[in-house]
C-alpha positions as CSV (number, residue, x, y, z in Angstrom):
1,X,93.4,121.5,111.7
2,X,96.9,119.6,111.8
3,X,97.4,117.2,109.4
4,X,100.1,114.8,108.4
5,X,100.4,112.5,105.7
6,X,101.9,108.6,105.5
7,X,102.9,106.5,102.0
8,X,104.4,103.6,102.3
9,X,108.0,104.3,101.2
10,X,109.4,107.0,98.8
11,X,112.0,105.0,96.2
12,X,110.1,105.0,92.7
13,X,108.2,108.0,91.2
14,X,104.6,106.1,90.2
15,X,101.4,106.8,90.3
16,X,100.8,106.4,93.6
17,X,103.6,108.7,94.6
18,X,102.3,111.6,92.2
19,X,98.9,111.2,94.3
20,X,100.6,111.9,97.3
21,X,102.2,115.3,96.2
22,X,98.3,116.0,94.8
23,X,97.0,115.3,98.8
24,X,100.3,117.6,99.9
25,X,99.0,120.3,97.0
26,X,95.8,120.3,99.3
27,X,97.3,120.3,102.4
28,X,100.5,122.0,101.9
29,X,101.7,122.5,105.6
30,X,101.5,118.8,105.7
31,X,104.9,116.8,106.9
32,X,105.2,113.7,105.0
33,X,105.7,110.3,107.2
34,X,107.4,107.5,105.4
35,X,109.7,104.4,106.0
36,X,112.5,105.0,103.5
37,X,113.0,108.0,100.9
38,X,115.7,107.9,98.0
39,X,118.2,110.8,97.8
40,X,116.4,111.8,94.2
41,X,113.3,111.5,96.7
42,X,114.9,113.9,99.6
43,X,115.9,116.7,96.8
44,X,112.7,116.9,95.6
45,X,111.1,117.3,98.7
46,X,113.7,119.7,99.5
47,X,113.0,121.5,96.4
48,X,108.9,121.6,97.0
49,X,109.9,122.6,100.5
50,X,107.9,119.8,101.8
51,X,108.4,118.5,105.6
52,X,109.6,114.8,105.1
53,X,110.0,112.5,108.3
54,X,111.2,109.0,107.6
55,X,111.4,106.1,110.2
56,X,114.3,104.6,111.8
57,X,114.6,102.3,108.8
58,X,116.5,105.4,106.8
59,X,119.4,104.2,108.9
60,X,119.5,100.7,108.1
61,X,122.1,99.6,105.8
62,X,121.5,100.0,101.8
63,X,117.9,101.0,103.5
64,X,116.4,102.1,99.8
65,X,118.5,99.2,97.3
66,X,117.1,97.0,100.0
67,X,114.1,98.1,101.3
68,X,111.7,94.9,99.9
69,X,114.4,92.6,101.4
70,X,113.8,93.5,104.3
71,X,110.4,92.5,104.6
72,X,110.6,88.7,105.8
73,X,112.3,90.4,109.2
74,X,109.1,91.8,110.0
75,X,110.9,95.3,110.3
76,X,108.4,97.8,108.4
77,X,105.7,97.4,111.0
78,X,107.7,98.2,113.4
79,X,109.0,101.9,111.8
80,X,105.3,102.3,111.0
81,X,103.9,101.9,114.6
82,X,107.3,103.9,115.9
83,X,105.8,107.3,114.4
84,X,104.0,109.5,116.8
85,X,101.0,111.0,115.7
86,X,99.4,112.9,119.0
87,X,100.3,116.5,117.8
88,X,97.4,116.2,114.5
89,X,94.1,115.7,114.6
90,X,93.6,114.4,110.4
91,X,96.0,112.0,109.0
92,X,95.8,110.2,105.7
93,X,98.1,107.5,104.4
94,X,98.4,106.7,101.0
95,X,99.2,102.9,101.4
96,X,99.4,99.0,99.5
97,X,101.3,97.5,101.6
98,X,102.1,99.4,105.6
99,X,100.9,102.8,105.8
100,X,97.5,101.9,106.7
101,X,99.3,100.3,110.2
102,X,99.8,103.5,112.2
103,X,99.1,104.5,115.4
104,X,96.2,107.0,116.1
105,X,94.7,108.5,119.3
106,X,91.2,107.9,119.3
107,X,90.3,111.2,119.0
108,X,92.8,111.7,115.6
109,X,90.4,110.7,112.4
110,X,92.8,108.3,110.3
111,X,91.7,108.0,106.9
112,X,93.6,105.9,104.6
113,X,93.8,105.9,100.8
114,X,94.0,102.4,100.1
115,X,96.0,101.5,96.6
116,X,95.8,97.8,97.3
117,X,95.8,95.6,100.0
118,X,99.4,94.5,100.5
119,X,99.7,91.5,97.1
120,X,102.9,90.0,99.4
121,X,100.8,89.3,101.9
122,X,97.5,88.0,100.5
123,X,98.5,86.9,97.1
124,X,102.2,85.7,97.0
125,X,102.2,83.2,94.3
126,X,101.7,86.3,91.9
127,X,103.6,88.7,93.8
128,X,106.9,86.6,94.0
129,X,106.4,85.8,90.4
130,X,108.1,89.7,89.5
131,X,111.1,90.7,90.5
132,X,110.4,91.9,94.1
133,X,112.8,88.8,95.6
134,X,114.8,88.3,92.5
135,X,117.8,87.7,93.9
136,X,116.1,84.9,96.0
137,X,115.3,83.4,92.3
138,X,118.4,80.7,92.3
139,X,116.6,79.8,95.9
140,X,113.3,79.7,94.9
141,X,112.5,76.6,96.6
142,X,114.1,77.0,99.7
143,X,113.1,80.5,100.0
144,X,109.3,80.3,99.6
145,X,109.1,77.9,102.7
146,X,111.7,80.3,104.5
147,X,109.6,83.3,103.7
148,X,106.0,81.3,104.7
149,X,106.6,81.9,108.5
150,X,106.7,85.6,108.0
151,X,104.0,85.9,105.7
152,X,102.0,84.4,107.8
153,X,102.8,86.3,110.7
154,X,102.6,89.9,108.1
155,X,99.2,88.5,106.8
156,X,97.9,88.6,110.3
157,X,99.4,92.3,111.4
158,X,98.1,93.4,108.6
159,X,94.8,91.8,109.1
160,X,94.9,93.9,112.4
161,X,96.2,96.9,111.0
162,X,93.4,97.7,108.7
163,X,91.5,97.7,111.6
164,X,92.7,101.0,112.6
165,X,92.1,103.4,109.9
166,X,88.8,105.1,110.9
167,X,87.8,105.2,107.4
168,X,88.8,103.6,103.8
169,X,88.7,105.1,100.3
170,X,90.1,102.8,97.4
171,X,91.2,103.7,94.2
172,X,89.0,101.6,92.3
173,X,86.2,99.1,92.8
174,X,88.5,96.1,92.4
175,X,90.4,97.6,95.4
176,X,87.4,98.2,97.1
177,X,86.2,94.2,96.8
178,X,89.5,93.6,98.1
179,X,90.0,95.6,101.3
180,X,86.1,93.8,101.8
181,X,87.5,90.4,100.8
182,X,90.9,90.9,103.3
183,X,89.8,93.1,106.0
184,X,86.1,93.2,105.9
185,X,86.0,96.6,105.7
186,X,83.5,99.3,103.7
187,X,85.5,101.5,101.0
188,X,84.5,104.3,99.4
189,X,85.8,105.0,95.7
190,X,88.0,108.4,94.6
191,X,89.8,107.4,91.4
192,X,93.5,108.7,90.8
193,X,93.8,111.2,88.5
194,X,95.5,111.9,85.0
195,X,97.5,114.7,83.6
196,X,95.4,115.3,81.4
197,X,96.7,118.7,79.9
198,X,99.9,117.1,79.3
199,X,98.8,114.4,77.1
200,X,96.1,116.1,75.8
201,X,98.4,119.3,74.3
202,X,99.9,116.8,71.4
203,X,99.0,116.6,67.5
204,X,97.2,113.6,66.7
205,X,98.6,111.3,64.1
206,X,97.7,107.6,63.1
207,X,100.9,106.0,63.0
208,X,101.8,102.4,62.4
209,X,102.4,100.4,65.6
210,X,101.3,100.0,68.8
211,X,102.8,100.5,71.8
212,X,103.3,99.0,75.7
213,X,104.1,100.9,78.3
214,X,104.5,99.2,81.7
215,X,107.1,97.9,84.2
216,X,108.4,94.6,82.4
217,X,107.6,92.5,85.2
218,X,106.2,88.9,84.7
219,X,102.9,89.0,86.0
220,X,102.0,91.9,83.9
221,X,101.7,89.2,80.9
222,X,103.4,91.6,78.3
223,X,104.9,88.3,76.5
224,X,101.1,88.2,75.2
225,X,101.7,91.3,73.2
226,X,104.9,90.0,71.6
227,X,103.5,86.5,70.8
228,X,100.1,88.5,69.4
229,X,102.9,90.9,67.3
230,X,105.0,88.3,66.2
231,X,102.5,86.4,64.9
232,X,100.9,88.8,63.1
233,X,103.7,91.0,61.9
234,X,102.6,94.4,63.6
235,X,104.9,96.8,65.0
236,X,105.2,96.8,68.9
237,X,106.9,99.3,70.9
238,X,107.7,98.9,74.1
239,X,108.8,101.4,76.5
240,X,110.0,100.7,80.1
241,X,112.5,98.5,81.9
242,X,112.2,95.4,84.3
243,X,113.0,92.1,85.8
244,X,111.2,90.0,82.8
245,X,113.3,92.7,79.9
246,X,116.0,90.2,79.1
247,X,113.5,87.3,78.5
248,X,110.9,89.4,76.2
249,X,114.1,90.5,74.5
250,X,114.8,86.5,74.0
251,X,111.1,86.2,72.5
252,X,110.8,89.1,70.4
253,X,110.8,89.0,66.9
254,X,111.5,91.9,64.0
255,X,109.0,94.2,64.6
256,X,109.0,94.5,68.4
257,X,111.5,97.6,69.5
258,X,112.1,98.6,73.0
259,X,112.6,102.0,74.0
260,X,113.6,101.2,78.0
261,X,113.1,104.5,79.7
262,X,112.3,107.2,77.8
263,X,111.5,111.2,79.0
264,X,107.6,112.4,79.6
265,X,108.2,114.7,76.4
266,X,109.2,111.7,73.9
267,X,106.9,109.9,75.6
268,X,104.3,111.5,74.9
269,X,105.1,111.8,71.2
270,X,105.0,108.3,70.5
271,X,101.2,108.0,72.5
272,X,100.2,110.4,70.4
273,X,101.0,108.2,67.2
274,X,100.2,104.8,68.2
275,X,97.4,103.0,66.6
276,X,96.4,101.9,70.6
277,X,97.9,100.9,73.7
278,X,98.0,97.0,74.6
279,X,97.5,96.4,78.3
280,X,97.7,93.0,78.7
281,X,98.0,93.0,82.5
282,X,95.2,93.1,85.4
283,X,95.4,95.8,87.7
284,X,93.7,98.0,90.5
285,X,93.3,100.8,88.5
286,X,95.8,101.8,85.8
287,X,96.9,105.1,84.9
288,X,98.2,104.7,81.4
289,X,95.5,103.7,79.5
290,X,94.0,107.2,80.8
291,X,97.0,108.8,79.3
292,X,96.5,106.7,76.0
293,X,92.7,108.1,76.0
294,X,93.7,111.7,76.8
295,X,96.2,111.8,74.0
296,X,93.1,110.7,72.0
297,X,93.8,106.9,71.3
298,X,91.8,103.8,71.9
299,X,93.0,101.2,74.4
300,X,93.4,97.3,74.1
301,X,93.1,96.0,77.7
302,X,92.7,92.8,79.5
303,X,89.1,92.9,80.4
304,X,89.9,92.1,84.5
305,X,90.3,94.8,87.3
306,X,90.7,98.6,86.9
307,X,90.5,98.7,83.1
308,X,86.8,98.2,83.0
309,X,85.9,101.2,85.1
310,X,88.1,103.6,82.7
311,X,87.7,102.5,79.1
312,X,84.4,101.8,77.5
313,X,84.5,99.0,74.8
314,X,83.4,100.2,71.3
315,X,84.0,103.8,72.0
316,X,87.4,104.3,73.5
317,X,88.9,100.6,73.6
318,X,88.2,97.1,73.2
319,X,88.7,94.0,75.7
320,X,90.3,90.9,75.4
321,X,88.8,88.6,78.0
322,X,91.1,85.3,78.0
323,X,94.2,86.6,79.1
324,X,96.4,84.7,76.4
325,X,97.8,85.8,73.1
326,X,95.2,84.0,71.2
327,X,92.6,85.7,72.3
328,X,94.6,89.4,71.8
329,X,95.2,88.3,68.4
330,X,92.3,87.2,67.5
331,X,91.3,91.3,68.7
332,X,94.0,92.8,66.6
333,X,92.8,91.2,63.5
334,X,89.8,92.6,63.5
335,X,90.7,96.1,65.4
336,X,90.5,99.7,63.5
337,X,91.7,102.3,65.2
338,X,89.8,104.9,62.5
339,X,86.4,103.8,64.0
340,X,87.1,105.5,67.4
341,X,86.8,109.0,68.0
342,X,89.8,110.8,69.4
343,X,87.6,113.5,71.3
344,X,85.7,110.6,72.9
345,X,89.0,109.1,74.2
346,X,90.0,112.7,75.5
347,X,86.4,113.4,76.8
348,X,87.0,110.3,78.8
349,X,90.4,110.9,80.1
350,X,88.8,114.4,81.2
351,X,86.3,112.4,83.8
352,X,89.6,111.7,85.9
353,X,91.7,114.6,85.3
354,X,93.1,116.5,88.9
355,X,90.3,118.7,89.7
356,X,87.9,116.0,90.0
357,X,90.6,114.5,92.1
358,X,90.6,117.2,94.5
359,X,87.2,118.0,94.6
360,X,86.0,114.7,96.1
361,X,89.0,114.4,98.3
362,X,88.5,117.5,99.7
363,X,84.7,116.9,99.9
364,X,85.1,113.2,101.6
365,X,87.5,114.6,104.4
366,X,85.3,118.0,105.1
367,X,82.5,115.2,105.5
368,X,84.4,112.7,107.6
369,X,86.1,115.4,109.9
370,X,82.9,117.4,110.8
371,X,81.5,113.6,111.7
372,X,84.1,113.0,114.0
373,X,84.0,116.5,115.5
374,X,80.4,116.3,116.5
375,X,80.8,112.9,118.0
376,X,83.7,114.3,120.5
377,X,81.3,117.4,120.8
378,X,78.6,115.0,122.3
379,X,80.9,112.7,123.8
């Protein structure tokens, strides 16, 4: 069976990106199809000898610095629907915003891996609240109505491009009631995985803060944890860089220390010793409260999206359901971290370390691909 696999771009090293290199684990003779890759990007799939193929976009100028700019000219459809897929009969994009867009023969099975339906196209007034057009910021009312024609017209290619996928599988169920809401289309749920191992190796220790560790963009609400600190006088690290950094700076008070980017190995050190992780934002699904639960500590999450399917109140975590920083400190007054159980937090990292990945990945696609093979058998 030839198989090929498409993500949307190769810039930042996320999540998403480390469940790519898991499908490429599985299907190691697999080239790699993607719009743009970074030169960090290029040497390490040099290094993992992997076969990367990237569009015509590669060429364009500052192609990776400005790859989200160029968006609003309708150009990433485009390098999607240029690749040519007749020479495999599987192919699987990891997508959220154009992967899902290629072009199949009929007789190719096309099963996407849906991260999220594309936010830019379906819910802008959030999207274009981060930093994705920052430098449009000064502009921002002339370029909203500038960018409103071609959102419109990448709402509806989209629309058509999720269509084509033969078959869906989301990360989550949020994801899921979103590829139903947008495309009206079934999804099946395989949850990303953890490193478990890796966070699970450390000593634990009850230290005295807590800790944040996201992208500092503003939608992600992380101002709630500094107003919640403040106010109360706990300690509050915060570890990771972004568009919103200078304002939280600006809000901060005493106690609140930011770490910006810090390696996986001192990383992991200061989960091990927090009293919890705060997650004040709403996602799809969420990898780092999993890491927070495999190094044995409890989570603090908004109760919205892809937190409620990995931590379970009163046992590994507790919710906050207003999102506002009354309501997380109203939480943190009355929050112990000595009433959790570190092996239960690790026990339920363990339900999503890699193997379980794999093993219903590899499961779904034996399934889908001997369903397509009998239909062209009795065609």
């Amino acid at each position: 069976m030839r198989v090929a696999l498409v993500h949307d771009d190769l810039i930042q090293f996320g999540g998403a990106e480390n469940l790519l290199l898991a499908l490429h684990e599985i299907w190691p003779e697999a080239p790699i199809y993607t719009a743009v890759a970074s030169r960090k990007w290029k040497k390490i799939c040099k290094d993992k000898k992997i076969d990367l193929r990237t569009s015509f976009m590669q060429n364009l100028p500052f192609s990776v610095q400005l790859n989200r700019y160029y968006a609003p000219f309708l150009i990433h459809p485009l390098a999607f629907e240029s690749f040519d897929f007749s020479g495999f009969d599987l192919v699987i994009s990891s997508s959220a915003r154009y992967a899902h867009g290629i072009i199949t023969k009929p007789e190719t099975l096309h099963i996407c891996y849906m991260n999220s339906p594309g936010r830019m196209f379906w819910e802008p007034s959030r999207y274009f609240e981060d930093e994705t057009y920052g430098l449009l910021k000064p502009f921002k009312f002339l370029a909203r109505p500038f960018l409103s024609l071609p959102l419109s017209y990448l709402r509806e290619w989209d629309y058509i491009a999720a269509q084509r996928p033969d078959y869906f599988i989301a990360n989550s169920t949020s994801a899921r009631e979103r590829i139903k809401k947008y495309y009206g289309r079934e999804a099946e749920v395989i949850y990303p995985f953890v490193d478990y191992e890796k966070f699970s190796r450390h000593e634990f220790v009850l230290g005295d803060y807590y800790i944040v560790l996201t992208r500092l963009a503003y939608w992600k609400k992380v101002d709630l944890a500094i107003e919640a600190c403040n106010k109360l006088k706990l300690n509050l690290k915060i570890i990771s860089e972004g568009p919103a950094l200078a304002y939280l700076k600006k809000i901060a008070g005493p106690t609140i220390e930011f770490l910006g980017y810090v390696d996986d190995e001192k990383r992991n050190i200061i989960l091990s010793g927090v009293r919890a992780l705060i997650n004040t934002q709403e996602e799809d699904f969420g990898i780092v409260p999993l890491e927070a639960m495999a190094s044995g500590k409890p989570v603090i999450a908004f109760g919205k999206g892809g937190a409620v399917e990995t931590v379970i109140p009163g046992k590994t975590g507790e919710f906050f359901y207003e999102q506002s920083s009354d309501a997380l400190i109203s939480l943190l007054t009355a929050f112990h971290p000595e009433k959790y159980d570190p092996e239960m937090c690790r026990e339920q990292a363990k339900r999503f370390e890699k193997s379980v990945f794999t093993a219903k990945i590899k499961e779904t696609v034996s399934e889908l691909w001997l369903q397509r093979k009998q239909k062209l058998q009795s065609a």
